[in-house]
Backbone as numpy.savetxt, mean C-alpha at the origin, in Angstrom:
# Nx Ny Nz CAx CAy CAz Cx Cy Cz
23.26 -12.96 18.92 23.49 -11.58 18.56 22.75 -10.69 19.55
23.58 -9.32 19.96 22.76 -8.77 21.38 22.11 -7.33 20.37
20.96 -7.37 21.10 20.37 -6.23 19.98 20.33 -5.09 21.38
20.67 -3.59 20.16 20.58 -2.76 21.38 19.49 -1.84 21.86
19.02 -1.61 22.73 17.91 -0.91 23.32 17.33 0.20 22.27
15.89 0.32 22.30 15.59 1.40 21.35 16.21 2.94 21.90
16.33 3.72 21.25 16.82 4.59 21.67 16.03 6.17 22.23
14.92 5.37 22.07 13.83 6.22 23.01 13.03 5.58 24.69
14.18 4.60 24.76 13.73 3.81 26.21 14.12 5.01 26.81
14.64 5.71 27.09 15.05 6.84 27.90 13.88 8.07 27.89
12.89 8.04 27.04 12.05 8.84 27.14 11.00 8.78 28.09
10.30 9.77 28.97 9.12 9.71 29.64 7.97 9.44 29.11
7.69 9.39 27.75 6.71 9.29 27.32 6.48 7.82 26.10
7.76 6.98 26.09 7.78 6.27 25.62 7.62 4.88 26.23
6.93 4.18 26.14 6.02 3.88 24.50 4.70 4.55 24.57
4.73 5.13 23.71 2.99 5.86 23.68 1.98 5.33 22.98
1.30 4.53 23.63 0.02 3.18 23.38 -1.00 4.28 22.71
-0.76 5.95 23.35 -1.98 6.50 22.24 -1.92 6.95 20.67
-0.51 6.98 20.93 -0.22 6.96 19.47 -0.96 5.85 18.67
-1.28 6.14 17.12 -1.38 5.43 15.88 -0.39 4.54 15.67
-0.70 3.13 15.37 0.28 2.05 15.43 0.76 2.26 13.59
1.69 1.84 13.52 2.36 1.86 12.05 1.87 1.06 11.36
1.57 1.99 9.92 0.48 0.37 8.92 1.25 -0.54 8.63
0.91 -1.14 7.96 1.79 -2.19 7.01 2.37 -1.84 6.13
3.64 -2.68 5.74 4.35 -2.16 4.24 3.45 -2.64 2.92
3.46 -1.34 2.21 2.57 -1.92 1.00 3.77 -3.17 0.04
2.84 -3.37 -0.44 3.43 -4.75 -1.30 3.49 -3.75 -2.48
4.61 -3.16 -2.95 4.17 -2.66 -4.19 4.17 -3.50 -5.42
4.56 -4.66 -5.57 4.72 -5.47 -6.85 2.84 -5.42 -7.07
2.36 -5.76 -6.08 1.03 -6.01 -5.77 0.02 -5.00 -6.34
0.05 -3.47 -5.59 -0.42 -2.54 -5.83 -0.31 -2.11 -6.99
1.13 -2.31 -7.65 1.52 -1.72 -9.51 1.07 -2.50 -10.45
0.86 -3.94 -10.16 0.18 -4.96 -10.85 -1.51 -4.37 -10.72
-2.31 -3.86 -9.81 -3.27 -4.02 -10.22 -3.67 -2.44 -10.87
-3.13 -1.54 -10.84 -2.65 -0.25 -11.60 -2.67 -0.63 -12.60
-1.97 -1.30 -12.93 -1.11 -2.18 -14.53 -2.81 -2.82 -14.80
-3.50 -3.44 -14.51 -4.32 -4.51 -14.79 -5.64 -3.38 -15.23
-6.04 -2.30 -14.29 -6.95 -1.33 -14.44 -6.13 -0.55 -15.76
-5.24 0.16 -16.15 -4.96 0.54 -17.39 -5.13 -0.17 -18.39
-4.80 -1.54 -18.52 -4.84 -2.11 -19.57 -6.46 -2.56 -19.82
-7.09 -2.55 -18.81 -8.81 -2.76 -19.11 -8.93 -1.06 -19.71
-8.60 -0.33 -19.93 -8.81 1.15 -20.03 -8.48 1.16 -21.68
-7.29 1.04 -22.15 -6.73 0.51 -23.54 -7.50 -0.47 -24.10
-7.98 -1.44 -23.60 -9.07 -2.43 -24.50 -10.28 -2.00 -25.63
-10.16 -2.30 -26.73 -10.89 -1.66 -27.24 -12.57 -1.77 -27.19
-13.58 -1.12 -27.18 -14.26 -1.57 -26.68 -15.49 -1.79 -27.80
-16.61 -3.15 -28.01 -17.04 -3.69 -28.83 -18.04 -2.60 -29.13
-18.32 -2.02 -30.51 -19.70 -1.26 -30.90 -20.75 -2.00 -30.68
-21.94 -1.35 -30.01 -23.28 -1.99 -29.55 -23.79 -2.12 -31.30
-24.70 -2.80 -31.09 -25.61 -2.90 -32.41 -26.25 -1.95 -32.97
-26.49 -0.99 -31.90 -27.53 0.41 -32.63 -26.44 1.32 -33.28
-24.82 1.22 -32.92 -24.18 1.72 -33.45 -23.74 1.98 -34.79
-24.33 0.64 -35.32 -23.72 -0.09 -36.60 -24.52 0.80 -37.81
């Protein structure tokens, strides 16, 4: 399969090494799971100390 040229090879200023390189894709299953994991520690009910009683 022939892949075709970026379409900024024609630019003078391209590739620009000073530019900021592109992050990574977030994993969102990842990121919403631990969202998900910090709320539900938030909802937990939480045990009365003894001086409470």
């Amino acid at each position: 399969m022939m892949t075709l040229p970026c379409p900024c090879n024609d630019l003078y200023s391209w590739p620009n090494y000073d530019a900021p390189v592109p992050r990574a894709a977030v994993n969102d299953e990842h990121h919403l799971s631990d969202i998900q994991r910090r709320l539900d520690r938030l909802q937990q009910p939480t045990h009365p100390s003894p001086r409470d009683s």
